[in-house]
Each structure stands twice: as structure tokens, then as C-alpha cells.
N, C-alpha and C positions, 0 to 999 in steps of 0.2 A: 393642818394638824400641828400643835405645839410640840415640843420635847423639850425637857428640863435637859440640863447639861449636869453632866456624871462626873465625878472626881476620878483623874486616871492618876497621872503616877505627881507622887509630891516631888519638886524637886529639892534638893538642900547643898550642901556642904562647899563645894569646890566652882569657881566663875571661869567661864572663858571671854576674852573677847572679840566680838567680832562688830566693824563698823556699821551693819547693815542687816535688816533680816536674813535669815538664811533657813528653809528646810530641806532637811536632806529625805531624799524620798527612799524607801527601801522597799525591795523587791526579795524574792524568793521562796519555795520550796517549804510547802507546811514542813515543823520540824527543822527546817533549814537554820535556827537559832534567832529570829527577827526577835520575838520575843525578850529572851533574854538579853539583846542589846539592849530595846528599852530599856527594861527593870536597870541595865546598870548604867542608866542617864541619869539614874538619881540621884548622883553626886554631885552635877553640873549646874548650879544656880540659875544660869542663863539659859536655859535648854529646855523645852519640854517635849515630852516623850511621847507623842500618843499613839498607844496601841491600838489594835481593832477593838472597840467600844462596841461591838456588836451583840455581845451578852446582854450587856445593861440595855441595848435599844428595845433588843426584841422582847425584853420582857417590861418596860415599860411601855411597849404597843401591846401585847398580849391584853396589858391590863386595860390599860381604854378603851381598847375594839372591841375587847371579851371579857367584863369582870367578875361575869357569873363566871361563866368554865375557867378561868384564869384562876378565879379563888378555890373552886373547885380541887383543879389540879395540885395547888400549892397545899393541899390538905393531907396529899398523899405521896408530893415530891418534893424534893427539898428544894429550895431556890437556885440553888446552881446546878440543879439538874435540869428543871424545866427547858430551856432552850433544846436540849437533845431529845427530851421525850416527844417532843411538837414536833420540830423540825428533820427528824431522825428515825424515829420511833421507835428509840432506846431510854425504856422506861427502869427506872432506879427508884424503885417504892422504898418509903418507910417502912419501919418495923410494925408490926400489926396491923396492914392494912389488907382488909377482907379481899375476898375475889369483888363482891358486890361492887363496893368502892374503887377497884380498877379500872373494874367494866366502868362505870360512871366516868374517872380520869380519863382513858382512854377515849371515850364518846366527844369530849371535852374536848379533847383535843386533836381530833377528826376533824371537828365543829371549824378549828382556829386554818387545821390543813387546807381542809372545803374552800374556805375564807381568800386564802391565798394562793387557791390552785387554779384561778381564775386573771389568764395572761394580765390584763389590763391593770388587776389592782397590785399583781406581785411588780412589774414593772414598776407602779406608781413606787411602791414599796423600797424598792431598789433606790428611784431615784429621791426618793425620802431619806435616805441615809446615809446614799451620797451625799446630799446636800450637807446634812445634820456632822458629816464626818468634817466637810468642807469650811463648816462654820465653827467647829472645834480648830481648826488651824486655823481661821482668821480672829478669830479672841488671840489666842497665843501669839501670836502675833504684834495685834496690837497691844499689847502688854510689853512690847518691846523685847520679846520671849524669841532665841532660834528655836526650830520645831527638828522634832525627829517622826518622821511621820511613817508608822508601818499600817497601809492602811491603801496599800498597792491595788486590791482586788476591787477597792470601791470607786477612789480617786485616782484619777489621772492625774500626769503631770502638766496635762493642759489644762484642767479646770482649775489646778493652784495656780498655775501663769495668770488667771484672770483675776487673782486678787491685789486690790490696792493699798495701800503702793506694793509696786510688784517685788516679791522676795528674791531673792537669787536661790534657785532650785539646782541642787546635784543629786544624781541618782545611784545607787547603792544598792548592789548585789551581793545579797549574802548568800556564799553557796556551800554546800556540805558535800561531801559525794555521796552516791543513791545509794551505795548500802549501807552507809552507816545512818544517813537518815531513815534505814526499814529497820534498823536496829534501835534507836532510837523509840520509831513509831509503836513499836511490838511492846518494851521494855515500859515505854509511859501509857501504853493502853493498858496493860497487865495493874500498874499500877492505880491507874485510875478506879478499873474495876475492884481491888481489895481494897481500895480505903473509900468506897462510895463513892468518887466525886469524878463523873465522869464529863465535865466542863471542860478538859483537856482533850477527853479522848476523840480522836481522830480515822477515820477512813482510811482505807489503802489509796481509794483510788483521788481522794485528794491529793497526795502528792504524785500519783502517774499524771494526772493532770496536769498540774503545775508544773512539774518536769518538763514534758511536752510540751507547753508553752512557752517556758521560759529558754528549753537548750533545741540544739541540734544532737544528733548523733553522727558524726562525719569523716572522711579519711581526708581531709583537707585539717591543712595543721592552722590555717590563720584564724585567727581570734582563739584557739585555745586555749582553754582551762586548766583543762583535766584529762584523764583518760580514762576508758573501762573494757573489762574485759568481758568477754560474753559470758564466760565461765561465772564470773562475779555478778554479772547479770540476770542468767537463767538460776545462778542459787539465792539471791534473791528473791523472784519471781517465784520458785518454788514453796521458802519459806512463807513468803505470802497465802498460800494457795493453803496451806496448811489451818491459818487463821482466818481464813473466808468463812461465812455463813454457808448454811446450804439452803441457797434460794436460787432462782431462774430469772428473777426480774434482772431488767436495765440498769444497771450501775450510774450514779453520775447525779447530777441535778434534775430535776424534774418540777421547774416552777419553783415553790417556797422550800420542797423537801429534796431531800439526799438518800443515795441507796448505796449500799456496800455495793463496792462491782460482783458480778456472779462466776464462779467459776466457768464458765462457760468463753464469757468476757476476756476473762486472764487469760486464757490458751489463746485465744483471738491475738491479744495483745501480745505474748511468748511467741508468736508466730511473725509476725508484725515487725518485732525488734528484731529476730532472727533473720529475717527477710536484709534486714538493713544493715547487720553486719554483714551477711554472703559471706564468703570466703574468709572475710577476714580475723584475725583473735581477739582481736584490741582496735575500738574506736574513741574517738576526741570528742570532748565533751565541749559545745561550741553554742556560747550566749547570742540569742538572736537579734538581742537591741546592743548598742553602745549602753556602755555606764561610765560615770566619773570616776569610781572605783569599786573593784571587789576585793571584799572577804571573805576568805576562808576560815570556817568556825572550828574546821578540825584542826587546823593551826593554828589560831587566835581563841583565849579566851572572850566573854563576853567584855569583859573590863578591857582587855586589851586592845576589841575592836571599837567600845567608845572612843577612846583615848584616839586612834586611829584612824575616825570618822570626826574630831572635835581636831586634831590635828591638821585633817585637809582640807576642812573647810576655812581654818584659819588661813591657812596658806594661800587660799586661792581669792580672799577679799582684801 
């Protein structure tokens, strides 16, 4: 299967030097600001930014594998909705669009779920875009381009080691603390919903995920970040609980699609992290890999953490 390559971010204005390729890899925390660092790499001439290209993927697969239900859909969503209505099953209709014509969208895109709920091809699927992200950094590259690569979930830091000639890779933890990323989440979902365009909008249980992969929660102070309190925790937790659905199914990935976690889930989970505080107020918030450096976004603007991430990678070649 072919894929065109997407235009992500332009870069212009400002050069840095460095002797040798270099991408820096970034990790962290849907909401955690990965984002916004890109967008502000595009002052830096020498640098490209790529973000997760996953919007544009999945709907130029939509269109190939599926161009009836594809065109279909697009009759009654807007284009930067589509990925959420497929993948989600958070439908954003146009103005005047009948029940008939829902129903119809909806069928349509059952059709595409069906399609990909089938281990074998989502897998393929996967490793189809891994690839395709894989080979967005090796263009940029060879372009004589450093890469900023947010694009953690798809690519590894070992599948970029196998490109030639090999870049000098550093890894990059952007981190926020957990509640002001559920403040964050709340505040740009709200958003998204009142101006139609919910291409942003995000899941709770996307960043409990991610969370939990990326930290510990621990009364051991070595590698420390951060702290939290339980207090700051379970109000949290609650707030969430407020803007959950009322459904009973499994939260989490399920093949091509994603479900809000269910209340049911959350308590599990409230339970879970209370377990691991025990006794105690306040636990350490403790990254489970090494990085070459972190940032903190509640400290650092996004400009600030470019300049920050363009600063040490000079340093270090």
C-alpha cells in the first residue's frame, strides 16, 4: 500500500547549527504540551517538527480501503471530524443532516470499524504507520533537516537507530503535573465541543494510560520529578468522574477503536492508586526510563522549551 506524504509543520525564520543529524525524540502525557513544542519549531530553519501525522493517515486510508462509506461520511462530517467518528464513535453532524443520513454515516462507518477489528489487519495497520512515520524522519533527514519527532506511541527509539547514516538520537520528556493536565483536558474538550471541531478532543483514560506508563508513583526519592498528593489526586479523579459517559463497557483500546473508561473503571482505578499511596499524603512522581532531558511545561513556555531542546542538543554534538 502506497501513502502520499502530508505537509506538517513549515519551518522558516531562525538557523541553528549542529555538525550532524540529530532527532530528538519526545515522549509524554496526552496534553502534556508535545504539541505545542512542535508548532514552536517553526522558527528554526534547520529543524523539522513532526507531529503525529495520524489524522491525515487515517483518512487517507479511509479513502482507499473505503471510498464509498468514506465519501459517504464526509457528506455529513466535516473533515477534521471524521477520524473521531470512525475511530471513537463521536459523531459531529453537519447542519441539516437528516436522521436517514446518520443512520447511513453511521453504517459506514461500522463498515471501516468491522474492517479493522480484525487482529491481523489492525496490526498490519499499525505497522503501516509505523513505517510511514519512520520514513517521514528519514526524508527529513536526508534533507540535511534535525528532526523533532513527537511521534513516541508509534516509533521507537530503536527503529530510528536503524536509519542511515545513523542520527544521534536524545530523548525528551515533557512532563506537566496530572492535574493541571485534567484541567487542561476538561477545558480543551469543552472547547472543542462549542466550536465543532473535535480533532483535539481527547479521552480521560488516554492520559491515565500514559501516565502509568510513563511514571511511577513511589516513596523512593531517586529519580524524582515531582510530587503529588492524594488529596490532589482523588480531586482529580472525581472531577473526571463528573465528565464520564454513562456506559458500562471497557474503557481503553480495543483493536482500531477507543472507549471512554466507564465509571465503574474509575473506582477500580481510585482504588488502585489509593492502595499505593497507604498511609502515606504525598508520593514522588518517578520517570520509568532515563531521558537526556526533561521539561516542564508548567514552567517552561512552549518557546522557551524549543530554545531548551535546540540549546542541548547543540551542546552535546
Amino acid at each position: 500500500m502506497h501513502y502520499q506524504k502530508f505537509p506538517l509543520y513549515l519551518l522558516l525564520i531562525v538557523s541553528t547549527t549542529l555538525h550532524s543529524t540529530t532527532v530528538v525524540f519526545l515522549q509524554g502525557t496526552s496534553r502534556s504540551g508535545k504539541s505545542s513544542i512542535c508548532t514552536a519549531f517553526e522558527k528554526y530553519t534547520d529543524w523539522d517538527a513532526i507531529g503525529s501525522v495520524y489524522f491525515s493517515y487515517c483518512l487517507q486510508v479511509f479513502n482507499e480501503l473505503f471510498p464509498e462509506e468514506f465519501s459517504c461520511i464526509k457528506k455529513g462530517i466535516k473533515a477534521k471530524n471524521i477520524r473521531h467518528a470512525i475511530t471513537r464513535n463521536l459523531y459531529l453532524f453537519k447542519q441539516n443532516v437528516n436522521e436517514k443520513n446518520k443512520k447511513l454515516i453511521r453504517f459506514a462507518a461500522q463498515k471501516i470499524q468491522h474492517h479493522f477489528s480484525d487482529p491481523v489487519l489492525y496490526a498490519h495497520h499499525k505497522e503501516e504507520f509505523s513505517l510511514f512515520s519512520l520514513n517521514e524522519i528519514r526524508k527529513s533527514l536526508n534533507r540535511g533537516l534535525h528532526v523533532l519527532a513527537d511521534v513516541g506511541w508509534y516509533v521507537t527509539k530503536e527503529k530510528i537507530q536503524t536509519l542511515q547514516p545513523s542520527p544521534t538520537i536524545f530523548c525528551v520528556l515533557v512532563y506537566c503535573p496530572f492535574n493541571i493536565v485534567i484541567n487542561r483536558l476538561i477545558q480543551k474538550n469543552q472547547l472543542s465541543l462549542e466550536t465543532g471541531d473535535i480533532m483535539n478532543y481527547r479521552f480521560f483514560i488516554e492520559h491515565l494510560k500514559s501516565f502509568s506508563s510513563l511514571y511511577d508513583l513511589t516513596t523512593d526519592t531517586n529519580k524524582a520529578i515531582d510530587t503529588i498528593d492524594k488529596s490532589t489526586f482523588l480531586t482529580c479523579l472525581n472531577e473526571i468522574e463528573t465528565h464520564l459517559p454513562n456506559h458500562t463497557k471497557s474503557g481503553g483500546f480495543s483493536g482500531f477503536m477507543m472507549q471512554e473508561l466507564s465509571r465503574a473503571e474509575l473506582k477500580e482505578h481510585r482504588n488502585a492508586v489509593l492502595k499505593q499511596f497507604g498511609s502515606h499524603e504525598t508520593l514522588y512522581v518517578a520517570p520509568k526510563m532515563s531521558y537526556d532531558q526533561i521539561l516542564r511545561t508548567d514552567e517552561y513556555s512552549p518557546e522557551e522549551c524549543a530554545e531548551k531542546i535546540t540549546t542541548f542538543a547543540l551542546s552535546q554534538t
